[in-house]
C-alpha positions as CSV (number, residue, x, y, z in Angstrom):
1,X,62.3,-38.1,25.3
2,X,58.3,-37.8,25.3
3,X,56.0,-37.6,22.7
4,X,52.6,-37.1,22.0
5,X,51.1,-38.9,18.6
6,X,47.6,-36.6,17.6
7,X,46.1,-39.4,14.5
8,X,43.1,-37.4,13.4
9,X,40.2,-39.3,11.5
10,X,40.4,-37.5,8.2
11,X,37.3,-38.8,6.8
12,X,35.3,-37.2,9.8
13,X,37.0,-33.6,8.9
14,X,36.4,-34.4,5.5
15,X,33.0,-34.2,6.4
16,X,33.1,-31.4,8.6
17,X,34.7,-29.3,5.7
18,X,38.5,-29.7,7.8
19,X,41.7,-30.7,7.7
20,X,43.9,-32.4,9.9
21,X,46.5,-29.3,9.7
22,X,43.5,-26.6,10.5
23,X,43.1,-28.9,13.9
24,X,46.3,-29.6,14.3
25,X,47.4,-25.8,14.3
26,X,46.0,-24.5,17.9
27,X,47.9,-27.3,19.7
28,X,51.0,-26.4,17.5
29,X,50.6,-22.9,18.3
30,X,50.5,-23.3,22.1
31,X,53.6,-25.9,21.9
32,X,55.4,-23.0,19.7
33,X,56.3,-21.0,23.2
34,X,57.9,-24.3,24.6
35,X,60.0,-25.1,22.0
36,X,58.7,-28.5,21.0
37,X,59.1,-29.8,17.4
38,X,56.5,-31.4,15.1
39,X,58.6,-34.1,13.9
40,X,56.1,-35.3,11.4
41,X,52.3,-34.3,11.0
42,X,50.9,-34.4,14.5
43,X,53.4,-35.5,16.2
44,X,55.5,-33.5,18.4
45,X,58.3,-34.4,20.8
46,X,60.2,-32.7,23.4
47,X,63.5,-33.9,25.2
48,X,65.0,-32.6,28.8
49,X,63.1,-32.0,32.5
50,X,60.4,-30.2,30.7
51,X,59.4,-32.7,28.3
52,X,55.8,-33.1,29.7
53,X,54.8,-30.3,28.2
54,X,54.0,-32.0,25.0
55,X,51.0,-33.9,27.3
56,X,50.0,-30.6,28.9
57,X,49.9,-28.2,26.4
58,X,47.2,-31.0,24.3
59,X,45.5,-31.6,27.4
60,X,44.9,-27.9,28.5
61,X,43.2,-28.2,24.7
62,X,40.9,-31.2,25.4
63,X,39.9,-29.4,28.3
64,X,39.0,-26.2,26.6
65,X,37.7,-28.0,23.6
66,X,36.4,-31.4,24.6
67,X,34.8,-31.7,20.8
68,X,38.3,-32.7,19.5
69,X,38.2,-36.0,21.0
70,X,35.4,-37.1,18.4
71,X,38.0,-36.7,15.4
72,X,41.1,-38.3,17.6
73,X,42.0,-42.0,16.1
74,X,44.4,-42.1,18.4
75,X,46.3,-40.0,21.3
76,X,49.2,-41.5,22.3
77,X,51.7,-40.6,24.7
78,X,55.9,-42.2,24.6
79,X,58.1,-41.4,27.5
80,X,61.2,-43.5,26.5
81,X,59.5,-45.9,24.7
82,X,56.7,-46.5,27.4
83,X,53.3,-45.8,25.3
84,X,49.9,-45.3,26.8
85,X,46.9,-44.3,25.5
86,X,45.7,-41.0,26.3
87,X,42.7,-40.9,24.5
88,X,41.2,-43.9,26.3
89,X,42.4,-42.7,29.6
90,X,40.9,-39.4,28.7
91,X,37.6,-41.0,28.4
92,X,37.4,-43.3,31.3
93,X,38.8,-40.5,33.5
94,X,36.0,-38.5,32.6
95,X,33.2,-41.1,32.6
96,X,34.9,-41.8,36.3
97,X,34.3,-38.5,37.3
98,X,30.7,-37.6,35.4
99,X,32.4,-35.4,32.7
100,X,31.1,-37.6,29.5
């Protein structure tokens, strides 16, 4: 089973006039087509050969939208109970390669 946990800073969207469901709903939409279930707010989990696709679809929208990392807490990804901490890796793979 794989997961990805999404933990949005509320008081930062708060700020910004947001919510954590308006960001939340571009990732669910692109996670829709793949059949991966939101099995509480922001996080989503998917089981079988394809569940990697929970990482990819939220990565394809860091990529696109490298703004969202600023209201992530935390990004967290579970593959059978192994956790690591995509949002960290995110940023060090980027400062490693002159994308910050």
């Amino acid at each position: 089973m794989v997961t990805v946990t999404l933990k949005l800073n509320e008081e930062k969207l708060k700020n910004m006039g947001r919510t954590v469901d308006e960001m939340l709903e571009p990732i669910r939409e692109s996670m829709k087509s793949y059949d991966v279930e939101e099995v509480e707010q922001g996080v989503f989990r998917k089981t079988g050969r394809d569940g990697l696709v929970v990482l990819d679809c939220t990565l394809d929208y860091m990529d696109d939208h490298p703004e969202y990392m600023d209201y992530l807490d935390d990004w967290l990804l579970d593959i059978d109970g192994e956790v690591e901490d995509c949002k960290a890796e995110l940023i060090s793979y980027n400062k490693e390669h002159g994308r910050s």
